[in-house]
BAPA-598377 format. One record per residue (C-alpha): x, y, z negated. Coordinates in steps of 0.25 Angstrom, whole numbers, plus 5000, padded with zeros to 4 digits. Each point is the difference from the previous one (the first is absolute). Example, Ala and Ser with C-alpha at 12.3 -4.5 7.8 and 13.67 -1.06 7.14 Angstrom:
BEGIN
504949824969500650145002
% end
This chain:
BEGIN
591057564970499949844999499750054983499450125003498450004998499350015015498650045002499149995014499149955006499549835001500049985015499249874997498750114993500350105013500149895009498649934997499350165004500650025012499550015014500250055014501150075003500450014986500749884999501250075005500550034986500149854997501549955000500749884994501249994992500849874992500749984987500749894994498749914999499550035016499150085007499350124995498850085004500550164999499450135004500750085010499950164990500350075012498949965010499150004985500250164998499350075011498849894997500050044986500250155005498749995007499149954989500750094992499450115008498649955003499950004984500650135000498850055009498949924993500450074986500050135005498449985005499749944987500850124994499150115010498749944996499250104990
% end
């Protein structure tokens, strides 16, 4: 995969919003130039689950109303 293109997250972007308990999904990582900020995508999915579900709700109000 080292030519294949990659797409995700930047930890640094998702790193600077979080708080609380959900610092959890934080890891690190290293390459050949050192130390690297990373996120851990499977503690990230059942965070993105839920927000995925609130939206979910709050469309289907905003869908109800006359």
């Amino acid at each position: 995969m080292d030519s294949a293109p990659r797409l995700g997250y930047i930890a640094q972007d998702v790193d600077k919003e979080l708080t609380g308990g959900y610092r959890c999904v934080m890891g690190a990582s290293e390459d050949e130039n050192g130390p690297l900020l990373a996120l851990d995508y499977s503690r990230i999915v059942p965070v993105l689950h839920g927000a995925l579900l609130s939206l979910m709700a709050r469309v289907e109000v905003l869908e109800s109303r006359p």
